[in-house]
C-alpha positions in Angstrom: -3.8 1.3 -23.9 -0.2 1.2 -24.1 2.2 3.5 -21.8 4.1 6.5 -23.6 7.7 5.0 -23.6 10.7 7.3 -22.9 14.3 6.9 -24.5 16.0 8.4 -21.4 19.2 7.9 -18.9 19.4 9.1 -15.9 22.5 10.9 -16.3 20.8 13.1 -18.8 19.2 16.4 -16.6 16.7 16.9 -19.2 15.9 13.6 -18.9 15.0 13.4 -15.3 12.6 16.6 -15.7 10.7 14.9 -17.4 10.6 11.6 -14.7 10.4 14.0 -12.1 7.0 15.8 -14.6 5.5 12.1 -15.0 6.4 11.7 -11.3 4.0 14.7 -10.3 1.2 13.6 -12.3 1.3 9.7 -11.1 1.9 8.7 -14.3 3.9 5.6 -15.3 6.0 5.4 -18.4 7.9 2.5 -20.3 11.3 3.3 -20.0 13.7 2.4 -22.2 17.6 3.2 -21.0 20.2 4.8 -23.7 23.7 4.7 -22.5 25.3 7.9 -23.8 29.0 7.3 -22.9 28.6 3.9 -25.1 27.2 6.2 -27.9 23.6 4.5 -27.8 22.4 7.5 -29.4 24.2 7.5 -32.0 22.8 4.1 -33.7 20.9 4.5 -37.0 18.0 3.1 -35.4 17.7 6.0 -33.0 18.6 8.8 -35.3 15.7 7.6 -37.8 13.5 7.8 -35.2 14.7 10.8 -33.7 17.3 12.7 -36.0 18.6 15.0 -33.3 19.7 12.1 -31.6 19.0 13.5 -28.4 17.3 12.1 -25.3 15.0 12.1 -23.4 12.6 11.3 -26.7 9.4 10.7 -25.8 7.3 8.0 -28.2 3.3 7.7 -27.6 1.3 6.0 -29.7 2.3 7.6 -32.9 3.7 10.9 -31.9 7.0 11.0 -31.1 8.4 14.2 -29.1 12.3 14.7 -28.8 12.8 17.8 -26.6 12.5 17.8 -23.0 10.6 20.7 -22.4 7.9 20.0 -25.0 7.5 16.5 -23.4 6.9 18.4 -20.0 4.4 20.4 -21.9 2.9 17.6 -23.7 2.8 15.4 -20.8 1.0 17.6 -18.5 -1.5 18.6 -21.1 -2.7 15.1 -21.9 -2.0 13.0 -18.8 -2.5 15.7 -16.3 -5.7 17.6 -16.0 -5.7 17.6 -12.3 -2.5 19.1 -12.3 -2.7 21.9 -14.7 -0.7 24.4 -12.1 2.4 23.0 -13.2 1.7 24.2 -17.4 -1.2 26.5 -17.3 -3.8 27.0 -19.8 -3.8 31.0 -18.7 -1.7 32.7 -21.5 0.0 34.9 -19.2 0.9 31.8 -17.0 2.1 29.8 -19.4 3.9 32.6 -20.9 6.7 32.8 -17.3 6.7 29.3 -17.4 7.7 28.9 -21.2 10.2 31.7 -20.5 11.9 29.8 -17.6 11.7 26.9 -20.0 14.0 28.8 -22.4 16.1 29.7 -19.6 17.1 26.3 -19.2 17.4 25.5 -22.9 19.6 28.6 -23.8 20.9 29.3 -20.7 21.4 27.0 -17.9 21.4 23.8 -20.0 23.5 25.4 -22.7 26.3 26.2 -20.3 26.5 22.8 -18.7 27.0 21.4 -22.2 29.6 23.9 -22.6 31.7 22.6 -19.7 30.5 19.0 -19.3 30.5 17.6 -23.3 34.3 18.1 -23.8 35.5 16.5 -20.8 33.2 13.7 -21.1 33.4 12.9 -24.8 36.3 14.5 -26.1 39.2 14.5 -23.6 39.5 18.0 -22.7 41.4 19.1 -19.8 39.5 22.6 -19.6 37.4 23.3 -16.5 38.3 26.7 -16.4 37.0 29.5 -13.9 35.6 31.3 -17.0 33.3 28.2 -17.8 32.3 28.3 -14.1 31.4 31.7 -13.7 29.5 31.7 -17.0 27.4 28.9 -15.5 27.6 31.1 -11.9 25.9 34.0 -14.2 23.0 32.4 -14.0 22.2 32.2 -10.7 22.0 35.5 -10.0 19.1 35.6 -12.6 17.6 32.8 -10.8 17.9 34.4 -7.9 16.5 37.7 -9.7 13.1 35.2 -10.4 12.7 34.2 -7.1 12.4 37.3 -5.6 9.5 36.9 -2.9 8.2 33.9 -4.6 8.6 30.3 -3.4 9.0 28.9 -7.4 10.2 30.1 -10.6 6.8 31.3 -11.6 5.1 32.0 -8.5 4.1 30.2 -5.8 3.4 27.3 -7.2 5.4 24.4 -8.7 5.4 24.3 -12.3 7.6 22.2 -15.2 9.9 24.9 -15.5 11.3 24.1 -11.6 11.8 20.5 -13.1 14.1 21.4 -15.9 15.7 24.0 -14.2 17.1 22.1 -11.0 17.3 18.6 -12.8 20.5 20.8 -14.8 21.2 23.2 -11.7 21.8 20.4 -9.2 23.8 18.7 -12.2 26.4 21.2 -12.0 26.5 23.2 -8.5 29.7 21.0 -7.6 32.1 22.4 -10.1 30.3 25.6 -10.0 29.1 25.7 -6.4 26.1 27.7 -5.6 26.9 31.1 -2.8 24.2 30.2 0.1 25.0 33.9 1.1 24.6 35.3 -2.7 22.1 33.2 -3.6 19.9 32.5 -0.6 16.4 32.4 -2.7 18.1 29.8 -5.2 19.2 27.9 -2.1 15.8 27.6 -0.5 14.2 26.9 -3.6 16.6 23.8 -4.5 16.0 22.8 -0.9 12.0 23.0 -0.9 12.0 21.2 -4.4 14.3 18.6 -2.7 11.4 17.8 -0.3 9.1 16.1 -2.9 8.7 12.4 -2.3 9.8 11.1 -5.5 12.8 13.9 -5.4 15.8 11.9 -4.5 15.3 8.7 -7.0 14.2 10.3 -9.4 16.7 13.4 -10.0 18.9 13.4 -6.9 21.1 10.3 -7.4 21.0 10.7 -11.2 22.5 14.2 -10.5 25.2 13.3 -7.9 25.9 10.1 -10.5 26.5 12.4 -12.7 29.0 15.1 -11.2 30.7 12.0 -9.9 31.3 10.6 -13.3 32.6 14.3 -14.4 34.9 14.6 -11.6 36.3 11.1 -12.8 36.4 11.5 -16.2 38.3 15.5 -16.2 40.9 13.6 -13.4 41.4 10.8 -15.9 42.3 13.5 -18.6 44.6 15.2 -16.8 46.3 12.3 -16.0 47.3 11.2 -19.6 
């Protein structure tokens, strides 16, 4: 049986929740690399196959699945029956965690795109304290969730701590995280940070990534 193979880069935070989702059920995908800054995604091949032309985009067997959270959801579901804590079949369970899971998508994620895609792709100079603080926003609703809890969703790790850091800890340089404000969002980045397959798997991808912003918005400023 062949492996699900992911269209992915480790740039890309939702991406790496879903390496760091295969990660916590022990299973091994092909990976297949997509260089975004070279415009991989953009290549008629890819948009046939996935017309969104985003990534990650999951292909297994003949299903093909092109948004991150779903392929969290799907993966767990099919590959990870001794691990259904992290996407419950209890309907009130799975309800918080598909919230948080929109909390990335419209919120979280959405923001990042808002500062990052400009700079990176377009030239823009703007990294303005209004885009910050619009990304800072959210933490305090993060912070709201964690209230006496140890994850989003409880006390026990779920997908939605995947998507959620893989864009949080791609963006708390430019928009630096309050340890004093935010203390529950701190301890919770740091107890995620403790998994074994943490660091490769989301950690460097993340700090490549702010690295490459930092770059990129000097280089603009500079023309």
């Amino acid at each position: 049986m062949s492996k699900p193979a992911l269209y992915y880069a480790t740039l890309s935070p939702p991406s790496r929740a879903v390496l760091l989702t295969a990660k916590a059920i022990g299973l091994e995908l092909e990976l297949r690399p997509i260089n975004l800054l070279k415009g991989e995604h953009l290549t008629p091949e890819f948009v046939k196959m996935n017309p969104q032309h985003t990534i990650p985009t999951l292909i297994d067997g003949d299903v093909t699945i092109t948004d991150s959270h779903a392929i969290c959801a799907y993966l767990v579901g099919k590959y990870g029956a001794d691990h259904e804590s992290l996407y419950p079949k209890d309907l009130v369970k799975r309800a918080n965690v598909d919230a948080r899971l929109h909390l990335d998508s419209g919120h979280l994620f959405a923001r990042l795109r808002f500062l990052y895609e400009p700079i990176l792709y377009h030239g823009s100079t703007d990294c303005s304290i209004d885009k910050i603080a619009y990304i800072q926003k959210c933490y305090e609703i993060l912070e709201g969730f964690l209230n006496e809890q140890t994850y989003l969703c409880g006390n026990e790790l779920t997908i939605a701590d995947f998507c959620c850091i893989a864009t949080v800890t791609s963006v708390n340089d430019v928009a630096p995280i309050d340890e004093f404000k935010f203390p529950k969002v701190t301890a919770w980045l740091k107890k995620v940070a403790e998994l074994p397959y943490y660091q490769d798997t989301n950690g460097e991808g993340a700090d490549e990534l702010k690295a490459i912003f930092k770059t990129k918005l000097a280089e603009n400023r500079s023309k």
